[in-house]
C-alpha positions as a Markdown table, in Angstrom:
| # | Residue | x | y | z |
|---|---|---|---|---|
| 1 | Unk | 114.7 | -97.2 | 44.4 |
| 2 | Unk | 114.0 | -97.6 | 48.3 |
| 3 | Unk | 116.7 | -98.5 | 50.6 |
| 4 | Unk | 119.5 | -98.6 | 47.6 |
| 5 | Unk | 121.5 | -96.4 | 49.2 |
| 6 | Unk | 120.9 | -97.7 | 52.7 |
| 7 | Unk | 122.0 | -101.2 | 51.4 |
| 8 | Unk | 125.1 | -99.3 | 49.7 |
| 9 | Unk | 126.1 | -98.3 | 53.0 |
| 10 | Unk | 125.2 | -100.9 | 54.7 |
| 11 | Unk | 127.2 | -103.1 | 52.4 |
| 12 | Unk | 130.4 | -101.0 | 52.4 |
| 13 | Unk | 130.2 | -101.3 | 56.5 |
| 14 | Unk | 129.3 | -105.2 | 57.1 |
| 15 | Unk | 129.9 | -106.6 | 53.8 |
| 16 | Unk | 126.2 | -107.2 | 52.6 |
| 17 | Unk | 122.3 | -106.6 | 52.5 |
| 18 | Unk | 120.1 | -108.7 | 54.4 |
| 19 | Unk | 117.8 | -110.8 | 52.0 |
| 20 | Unk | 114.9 | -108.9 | 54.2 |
| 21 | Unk | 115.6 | -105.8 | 52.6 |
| 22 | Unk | 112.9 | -105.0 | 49.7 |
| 23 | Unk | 113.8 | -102.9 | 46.3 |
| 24 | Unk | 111.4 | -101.5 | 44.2 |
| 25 | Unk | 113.2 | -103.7 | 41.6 |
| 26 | Unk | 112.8 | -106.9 | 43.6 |
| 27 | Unk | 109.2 | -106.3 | 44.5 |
| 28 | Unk | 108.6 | -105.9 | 40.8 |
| 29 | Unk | 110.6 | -108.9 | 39.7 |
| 30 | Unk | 108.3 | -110.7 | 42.5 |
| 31 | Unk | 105.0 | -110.0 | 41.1 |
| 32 | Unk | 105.4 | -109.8 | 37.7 |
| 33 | Unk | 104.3 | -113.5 | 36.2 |
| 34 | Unk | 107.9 | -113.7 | 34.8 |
| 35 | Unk | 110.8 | -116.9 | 36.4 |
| 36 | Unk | 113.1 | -113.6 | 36.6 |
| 37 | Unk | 113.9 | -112.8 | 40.5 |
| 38 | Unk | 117.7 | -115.0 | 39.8 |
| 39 | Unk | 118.7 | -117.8 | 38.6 |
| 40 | Unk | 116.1 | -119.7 | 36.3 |
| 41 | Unk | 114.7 | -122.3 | 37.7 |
| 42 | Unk | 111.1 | -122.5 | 36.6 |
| 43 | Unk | 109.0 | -121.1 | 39.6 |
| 44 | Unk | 107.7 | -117.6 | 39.4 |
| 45 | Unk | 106.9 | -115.1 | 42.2 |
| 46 | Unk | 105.0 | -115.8 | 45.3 |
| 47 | Unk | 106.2 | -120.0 | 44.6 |
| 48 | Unk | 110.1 | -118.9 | 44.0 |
| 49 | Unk | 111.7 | -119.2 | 47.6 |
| 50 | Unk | 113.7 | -116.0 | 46.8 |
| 51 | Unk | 110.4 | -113.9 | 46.8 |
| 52 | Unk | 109.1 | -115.7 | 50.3 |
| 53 | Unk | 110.2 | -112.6 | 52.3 |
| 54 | Unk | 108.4 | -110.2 | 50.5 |
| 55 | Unk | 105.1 | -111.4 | 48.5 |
| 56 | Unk | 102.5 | -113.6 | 49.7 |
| 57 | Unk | 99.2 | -115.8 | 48.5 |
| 58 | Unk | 95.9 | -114.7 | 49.6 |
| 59 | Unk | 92.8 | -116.9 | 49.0 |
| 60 | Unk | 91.2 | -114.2 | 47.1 |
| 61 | Unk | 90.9 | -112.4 | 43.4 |
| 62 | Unk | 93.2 | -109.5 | 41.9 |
| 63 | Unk | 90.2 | -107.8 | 42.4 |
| 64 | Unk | 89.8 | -108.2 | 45.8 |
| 65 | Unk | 92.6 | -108.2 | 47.4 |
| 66 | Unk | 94.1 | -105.0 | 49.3 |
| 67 | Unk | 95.1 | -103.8 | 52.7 |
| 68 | Unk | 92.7 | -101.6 | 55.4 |
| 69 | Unk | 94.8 | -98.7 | 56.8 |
| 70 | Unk | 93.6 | -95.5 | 58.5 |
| 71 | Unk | 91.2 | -92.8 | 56.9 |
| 72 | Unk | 94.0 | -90.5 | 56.2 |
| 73 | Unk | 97.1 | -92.7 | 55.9 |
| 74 | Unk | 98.4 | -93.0 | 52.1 |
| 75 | Unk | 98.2 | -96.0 | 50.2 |
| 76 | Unk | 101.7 | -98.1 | 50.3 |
| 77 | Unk | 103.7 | -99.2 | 47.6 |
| 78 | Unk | 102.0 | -102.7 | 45.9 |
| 79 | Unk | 98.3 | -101.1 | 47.1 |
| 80 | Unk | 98.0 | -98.5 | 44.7 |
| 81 | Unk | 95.5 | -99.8 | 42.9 |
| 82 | Unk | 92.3 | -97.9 | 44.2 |
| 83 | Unk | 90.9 | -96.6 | 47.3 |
| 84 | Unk | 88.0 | -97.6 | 48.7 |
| 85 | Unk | 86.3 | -95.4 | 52.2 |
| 86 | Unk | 84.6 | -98.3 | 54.2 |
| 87 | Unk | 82.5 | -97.1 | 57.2 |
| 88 | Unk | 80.4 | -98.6 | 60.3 |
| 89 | Unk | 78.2 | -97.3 | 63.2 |
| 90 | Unk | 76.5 | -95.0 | 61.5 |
| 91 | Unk | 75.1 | -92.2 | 63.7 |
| 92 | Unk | 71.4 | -90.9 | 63.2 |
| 93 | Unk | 72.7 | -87.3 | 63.8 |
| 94 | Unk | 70.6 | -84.5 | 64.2 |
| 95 | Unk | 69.7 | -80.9 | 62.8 |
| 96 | Unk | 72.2 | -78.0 | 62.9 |
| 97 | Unk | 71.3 | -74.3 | 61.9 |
| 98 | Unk | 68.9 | -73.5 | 64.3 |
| 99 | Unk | 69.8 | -70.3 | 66.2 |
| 100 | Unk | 68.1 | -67.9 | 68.7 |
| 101 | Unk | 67.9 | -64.3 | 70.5 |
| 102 | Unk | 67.4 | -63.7 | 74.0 |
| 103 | Unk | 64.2 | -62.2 | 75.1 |
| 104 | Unk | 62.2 | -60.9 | 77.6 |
| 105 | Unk | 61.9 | -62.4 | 81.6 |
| 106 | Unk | 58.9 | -62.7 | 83.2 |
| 107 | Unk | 57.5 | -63.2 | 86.8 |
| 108 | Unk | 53.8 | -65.1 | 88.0 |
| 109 | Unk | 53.2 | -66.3 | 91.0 |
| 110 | Unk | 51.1 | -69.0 | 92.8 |
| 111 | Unk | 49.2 | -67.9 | 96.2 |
| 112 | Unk | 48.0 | -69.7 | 98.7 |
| 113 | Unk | 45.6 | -68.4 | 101.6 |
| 114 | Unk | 44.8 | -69.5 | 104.9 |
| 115 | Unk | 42.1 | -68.7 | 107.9 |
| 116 | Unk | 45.0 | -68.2 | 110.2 |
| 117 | Unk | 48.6 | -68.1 | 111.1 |
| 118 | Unk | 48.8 | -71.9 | 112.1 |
| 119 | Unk | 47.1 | -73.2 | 109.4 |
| 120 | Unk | 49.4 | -71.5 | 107.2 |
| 121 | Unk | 52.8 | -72.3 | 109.5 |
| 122 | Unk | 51.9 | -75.8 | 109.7 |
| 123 | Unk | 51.3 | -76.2 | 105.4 |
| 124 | Unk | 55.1 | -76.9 | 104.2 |
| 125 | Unk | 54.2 | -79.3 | 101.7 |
| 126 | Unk | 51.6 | -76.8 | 100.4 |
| 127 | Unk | 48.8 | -79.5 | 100.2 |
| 128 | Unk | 46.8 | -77.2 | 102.8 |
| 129 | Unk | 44.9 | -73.8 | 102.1 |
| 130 | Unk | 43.4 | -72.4 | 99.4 |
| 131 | Unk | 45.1 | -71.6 | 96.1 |
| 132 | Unk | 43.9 | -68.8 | 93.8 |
| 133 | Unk | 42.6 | -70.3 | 91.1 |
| 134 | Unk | 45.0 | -67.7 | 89.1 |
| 135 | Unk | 48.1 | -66.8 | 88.5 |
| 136 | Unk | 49.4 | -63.4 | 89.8 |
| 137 | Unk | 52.0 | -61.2 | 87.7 |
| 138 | Unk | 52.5 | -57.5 | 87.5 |
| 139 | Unk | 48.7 | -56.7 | 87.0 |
| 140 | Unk | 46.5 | -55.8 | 89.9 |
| 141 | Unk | 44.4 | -58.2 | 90.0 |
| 142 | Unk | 40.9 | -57.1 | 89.3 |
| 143 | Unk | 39.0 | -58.6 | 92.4 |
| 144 | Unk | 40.2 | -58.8 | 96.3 |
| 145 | Unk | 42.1 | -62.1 | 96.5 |
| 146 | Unk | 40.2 | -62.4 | 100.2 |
| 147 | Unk | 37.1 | -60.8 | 101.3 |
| 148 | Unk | 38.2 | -60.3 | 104.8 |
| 149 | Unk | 41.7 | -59.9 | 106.3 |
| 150 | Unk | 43.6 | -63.0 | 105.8 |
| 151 | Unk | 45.5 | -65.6 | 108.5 |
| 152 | Unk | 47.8 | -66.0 | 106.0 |
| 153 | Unk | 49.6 | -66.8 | 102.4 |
| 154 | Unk | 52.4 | -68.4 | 100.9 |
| 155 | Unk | 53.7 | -67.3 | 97.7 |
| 156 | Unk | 55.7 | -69.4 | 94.9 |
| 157 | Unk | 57.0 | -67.4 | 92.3 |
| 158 | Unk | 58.4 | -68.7 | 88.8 |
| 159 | Unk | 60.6 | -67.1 | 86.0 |
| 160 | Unk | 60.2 | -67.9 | 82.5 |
| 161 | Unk | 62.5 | -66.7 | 80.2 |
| 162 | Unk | 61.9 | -66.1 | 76.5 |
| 163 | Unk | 64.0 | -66.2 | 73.1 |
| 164 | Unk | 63.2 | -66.0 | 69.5 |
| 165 | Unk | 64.5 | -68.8 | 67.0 |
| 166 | Unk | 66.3 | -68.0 | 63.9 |
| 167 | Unk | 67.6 | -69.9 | 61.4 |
| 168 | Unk | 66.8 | -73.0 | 59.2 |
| 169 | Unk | 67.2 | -76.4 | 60.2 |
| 170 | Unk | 69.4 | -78.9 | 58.1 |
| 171 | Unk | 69.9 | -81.8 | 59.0 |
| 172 | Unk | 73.6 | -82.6 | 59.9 |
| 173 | Unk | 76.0 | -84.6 | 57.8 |
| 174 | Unk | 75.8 | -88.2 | 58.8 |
| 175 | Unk | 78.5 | -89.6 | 60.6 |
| 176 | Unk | 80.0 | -93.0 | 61.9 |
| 177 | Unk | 82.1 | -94.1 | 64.9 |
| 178 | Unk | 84.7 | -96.0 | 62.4 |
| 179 | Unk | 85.7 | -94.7 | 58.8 |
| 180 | Unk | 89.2 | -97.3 | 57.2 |
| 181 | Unk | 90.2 | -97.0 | 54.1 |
| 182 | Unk | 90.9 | -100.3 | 51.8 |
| 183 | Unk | 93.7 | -100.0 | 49.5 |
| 184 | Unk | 93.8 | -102.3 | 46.6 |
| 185 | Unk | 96.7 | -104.3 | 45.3 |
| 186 | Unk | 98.2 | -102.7 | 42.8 |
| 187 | Unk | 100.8 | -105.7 | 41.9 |
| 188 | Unk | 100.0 | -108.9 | 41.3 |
| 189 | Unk | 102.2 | -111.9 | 40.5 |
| 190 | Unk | 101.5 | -115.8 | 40.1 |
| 191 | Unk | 103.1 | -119.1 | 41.6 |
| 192 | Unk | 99.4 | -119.0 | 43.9 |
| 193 | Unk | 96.6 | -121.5 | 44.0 |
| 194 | Unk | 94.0 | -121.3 | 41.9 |
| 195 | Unk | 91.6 | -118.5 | 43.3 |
| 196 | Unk | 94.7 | -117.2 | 45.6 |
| 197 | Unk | 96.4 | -113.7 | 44.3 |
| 198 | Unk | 100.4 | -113.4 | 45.0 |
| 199 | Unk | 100.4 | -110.1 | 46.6 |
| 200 | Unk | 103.3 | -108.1 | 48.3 |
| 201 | Unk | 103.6 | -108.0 | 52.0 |
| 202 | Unk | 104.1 | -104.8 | 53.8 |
| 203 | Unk | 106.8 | -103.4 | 55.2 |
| 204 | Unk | 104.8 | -102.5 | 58.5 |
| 205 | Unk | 102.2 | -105.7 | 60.1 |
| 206 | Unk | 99.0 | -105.2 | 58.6 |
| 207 | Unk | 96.5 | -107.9 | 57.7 |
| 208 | Unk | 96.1 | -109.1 | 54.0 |
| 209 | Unk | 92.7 | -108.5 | 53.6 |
| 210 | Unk | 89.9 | -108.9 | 50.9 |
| 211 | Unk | 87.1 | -106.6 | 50.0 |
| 212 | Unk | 83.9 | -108.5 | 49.0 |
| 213 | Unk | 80.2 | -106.4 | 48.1 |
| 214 | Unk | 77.2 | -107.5 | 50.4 |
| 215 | Unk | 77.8 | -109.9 | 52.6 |
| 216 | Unk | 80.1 | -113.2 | 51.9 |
| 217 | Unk | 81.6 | -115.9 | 53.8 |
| 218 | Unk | 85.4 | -115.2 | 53.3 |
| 219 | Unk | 86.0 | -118.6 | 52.7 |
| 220 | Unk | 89.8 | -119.2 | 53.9 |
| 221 | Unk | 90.0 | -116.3 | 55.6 |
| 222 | Unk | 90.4 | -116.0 | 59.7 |
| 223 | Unk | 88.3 | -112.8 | 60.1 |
| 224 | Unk | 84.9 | -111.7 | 58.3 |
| 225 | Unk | 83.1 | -108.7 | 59.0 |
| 226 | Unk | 80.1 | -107.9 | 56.9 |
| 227 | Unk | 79.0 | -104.3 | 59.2 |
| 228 | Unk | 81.2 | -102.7 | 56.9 |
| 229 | Unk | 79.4 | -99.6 | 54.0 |
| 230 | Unk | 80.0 | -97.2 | 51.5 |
| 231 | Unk | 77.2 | -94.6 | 51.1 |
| 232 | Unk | 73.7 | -94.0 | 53.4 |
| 233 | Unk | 70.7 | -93.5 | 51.9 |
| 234 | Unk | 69.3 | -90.1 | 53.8 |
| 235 | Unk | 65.7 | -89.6 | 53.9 |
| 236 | Unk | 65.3 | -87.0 | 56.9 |
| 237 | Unk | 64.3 | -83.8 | 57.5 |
| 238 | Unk | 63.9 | -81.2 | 60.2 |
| 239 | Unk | 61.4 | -79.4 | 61.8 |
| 240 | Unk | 61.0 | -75.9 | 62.7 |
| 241 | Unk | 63.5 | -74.3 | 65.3 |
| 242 | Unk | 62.7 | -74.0 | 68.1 |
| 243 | Unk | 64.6 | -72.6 | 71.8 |
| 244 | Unk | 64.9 | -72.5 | 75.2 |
| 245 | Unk | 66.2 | -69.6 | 77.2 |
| 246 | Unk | 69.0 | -70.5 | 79.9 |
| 247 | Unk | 69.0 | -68.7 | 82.9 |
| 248 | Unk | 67.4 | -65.8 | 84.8 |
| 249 | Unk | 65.4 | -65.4 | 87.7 |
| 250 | Unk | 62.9 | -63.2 | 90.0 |
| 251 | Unk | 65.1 | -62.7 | 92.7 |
| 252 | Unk | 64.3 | -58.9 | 92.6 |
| 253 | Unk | 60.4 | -59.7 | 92.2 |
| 254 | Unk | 57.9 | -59.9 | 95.1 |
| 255 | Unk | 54.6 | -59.8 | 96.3 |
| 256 | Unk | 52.7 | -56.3 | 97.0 |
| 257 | Unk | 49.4 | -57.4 | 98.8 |
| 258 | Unk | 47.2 | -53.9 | 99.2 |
| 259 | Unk | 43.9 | -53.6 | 100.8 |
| 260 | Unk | 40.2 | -53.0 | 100.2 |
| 261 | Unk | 40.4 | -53.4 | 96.7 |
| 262 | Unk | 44.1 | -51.3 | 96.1 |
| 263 | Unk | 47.4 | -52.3 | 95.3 |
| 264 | Unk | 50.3 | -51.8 | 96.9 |
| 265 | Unk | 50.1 | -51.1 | 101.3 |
| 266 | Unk | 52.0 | -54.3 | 101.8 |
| 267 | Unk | 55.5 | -56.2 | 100.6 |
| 268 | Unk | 56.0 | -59.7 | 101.0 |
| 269 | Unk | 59.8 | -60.7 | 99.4 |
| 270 | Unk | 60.3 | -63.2 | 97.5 |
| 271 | Unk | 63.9 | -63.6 | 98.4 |
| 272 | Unk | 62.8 | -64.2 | 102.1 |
| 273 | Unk | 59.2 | -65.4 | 102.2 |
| 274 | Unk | 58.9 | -68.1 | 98.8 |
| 275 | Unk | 57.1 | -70.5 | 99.8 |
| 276 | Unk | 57.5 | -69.6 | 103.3 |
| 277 | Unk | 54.3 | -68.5 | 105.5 |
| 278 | Unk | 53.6 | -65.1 | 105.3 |
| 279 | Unk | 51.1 | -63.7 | 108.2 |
| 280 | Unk | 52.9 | -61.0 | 110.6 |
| 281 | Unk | 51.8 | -57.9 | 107.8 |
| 282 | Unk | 54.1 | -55.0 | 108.6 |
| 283 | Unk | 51.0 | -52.8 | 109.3 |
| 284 | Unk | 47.4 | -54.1 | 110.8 |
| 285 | Unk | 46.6 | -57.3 | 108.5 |
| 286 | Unk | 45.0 | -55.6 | 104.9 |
| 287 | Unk | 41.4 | -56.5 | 104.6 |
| 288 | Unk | 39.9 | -57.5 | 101.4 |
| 289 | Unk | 43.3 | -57.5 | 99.6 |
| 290 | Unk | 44.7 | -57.3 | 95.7 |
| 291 | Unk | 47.9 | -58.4 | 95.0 |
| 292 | Unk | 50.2 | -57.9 | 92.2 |
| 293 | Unk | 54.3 | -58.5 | 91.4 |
| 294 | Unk | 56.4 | -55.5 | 91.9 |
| 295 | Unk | 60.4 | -55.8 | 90.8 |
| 296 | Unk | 62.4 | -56.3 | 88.0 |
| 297 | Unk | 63.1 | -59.8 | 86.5 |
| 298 | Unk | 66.9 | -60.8 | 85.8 |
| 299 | Unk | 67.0 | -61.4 | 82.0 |
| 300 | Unk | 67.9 | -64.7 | 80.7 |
| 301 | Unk | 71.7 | -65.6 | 80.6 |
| 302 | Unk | 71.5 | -67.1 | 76.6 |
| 303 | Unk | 69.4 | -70.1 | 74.9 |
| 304 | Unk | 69.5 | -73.2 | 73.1 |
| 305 | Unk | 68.1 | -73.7 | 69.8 |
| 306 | Unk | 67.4 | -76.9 | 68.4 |
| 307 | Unk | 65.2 | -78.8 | 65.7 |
| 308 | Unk | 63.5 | -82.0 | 65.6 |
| 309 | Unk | 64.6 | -84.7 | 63.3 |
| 310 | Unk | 62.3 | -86.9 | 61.4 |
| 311 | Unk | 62.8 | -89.6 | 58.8 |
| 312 | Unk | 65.0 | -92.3 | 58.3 |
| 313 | Unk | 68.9 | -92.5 | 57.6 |
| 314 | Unk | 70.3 | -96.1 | 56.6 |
| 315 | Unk | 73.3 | -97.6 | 55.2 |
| 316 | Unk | 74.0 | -98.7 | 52.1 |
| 317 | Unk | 76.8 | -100.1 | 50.3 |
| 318 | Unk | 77.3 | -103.1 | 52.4 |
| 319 | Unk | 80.9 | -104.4 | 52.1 |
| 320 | Unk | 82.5 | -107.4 | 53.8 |
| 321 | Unk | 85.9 | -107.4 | 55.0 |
| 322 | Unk | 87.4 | -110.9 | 54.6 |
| 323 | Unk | 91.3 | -110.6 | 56.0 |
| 324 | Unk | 94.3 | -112.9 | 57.1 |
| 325 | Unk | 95.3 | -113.4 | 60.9 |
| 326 | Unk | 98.5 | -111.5 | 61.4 |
């Protein structure tokens, strides 16, 4: 029995036990039905004044009647008599198993041209000029980009990284932002009102509480919460994987502009001229020029792979918590 041999000791060094302390033997004398916690005197349980400190009358049925304590805290003595996981917020979630490889990077490149220097200085929002109506990447391009020798050009170029999805989506198991568990009484005296159980009270301060399916008033009770469920009811699916590389870039990747229909007589470098005017050519200015990327792309860092959800995900189960202020 519980605190027998504390009250032993306790007794041999003041003299007595406090009437607070609780025995397994007095909580069962106090919720057994039976006028047998002393003295008879024909009141039983939560009505006999020697019981006061330790059971108490709930407006509620055997049935429903119980504690709430944390997902993973054990049941305590006098709530033994089933466990109940109540949950609320449920989250929509999303897929999981999605997975991907990194793949290739790759360079283009927007061009602007101008008739001269100053039109192509004075063009920083790059609303001026005249853009290819192509983009340019590591091909020559197959016709002069200018059919004379041009004031000017501004170059923009873009790296887009690649990947490969693996996997197969799922979705992921649903989940809520509160899970409690409700422990039921497991002894139950008389000396209560009618529809009021005579239940223990615990050792530590926690609410006497009822557990009522779908929703209820929780008459004589301070506190009703019906946002309280068992189960879900999980209609979604997922759709294909899908990813995103993460990183890389075409710092090592510029513009060759040739001349008169070749490839390669002129640099323009990304790293110093993107999106910056272009017009003082190292050599005389190339007439009738092709252009093409020259460098290597910086591969991607990783990726991200992901799935779309679709379908619905509700709660079901609904439970109201009906329970005492404290």
């Amino acid at each position: 029995m519980r605190f027998l041999v504390f009250c032993v000791l306790a007794a041999a060094l003041i003299g007595a036990c406090g009437d607070v302390v609780k025995t397994d033997v007095q909580l069962a004398r106090c919720t057994n039905g039976i006028d047998d916690e002393g003295p008879p005197d024909g009141v039983m349980d939560c009505d006999d004044p020697q019981c006061a400190d330790i059971t108490t009358c709930v407006p509620t049925t055997d049935e429903r009647a119980g504690i709430v304590v944390e997902e993973n805290e054990p049941c305590p003595e006098g709530f033994e008599g089933g466990e109940t996981l109540i949950h609320r917020g449920l989250q929509p979630g999303t897929c999981e198993g999605c997975g991907c490889d990194v793949g290739t990077t790759t360079c283009s490149a927007k061009v602007w041209l101008y008739a001269d220097q100053n039109a192509c200085n004075s063009d920083v929002g790059l609303s001026g000029g005249t853009v290819l109506g192509f983009e340019i990447d590591n091909t020559c391009t197959t016709n002069p980009i200018y059919y004379s020798a041009p004031g000017g050009l501004r170059v923009d170029i873009t790296a887009t990284g690649t990947c490969a999805s693996t996997g197969t989506p799922i979705p992921a198991a649903a989940d809520w932002t509160a899970t409690k568990k409700f422990c039921r009484v497991s002894l139950v005296g008389n000396g209560c009102a009618a529809d009021h159980a005579c239940v223990p009270k615990t050792e530590t301060a926690v609410a006497q509480c009822a557990l009522v399916d779908g929703p209820d008033a929780c008459a004589g009770f301070g506190m009703t919460d019906t946002e309280w469920y068992t189960g879900v009811d999980d209609q979604r699916t997922c759709g294909a994987c899908f990813c995103n590389a993460v990183g890389g870039d075409c710092n090592n990747v510029h513009l060759e502009v040739g001349s008169d229909y070749s490839c390669g007589d002129h640099g323009v470098n990304v790293g110093d001229n993107a999106k910056k005017c272009f017009g003082a050519f190292p050599d005389a200015a190339p007439y009738s020029p092709d252009v093409r990327l020259v460098g290597e792309a910086s591969p991607a860092a990783g990726c991200t792979a992901t799935s779309t959800p679709s379908g619905t995900i509700t709660p079901t189960g609904q439970q109201t918590l009906c329970c005492m202020p404290m």
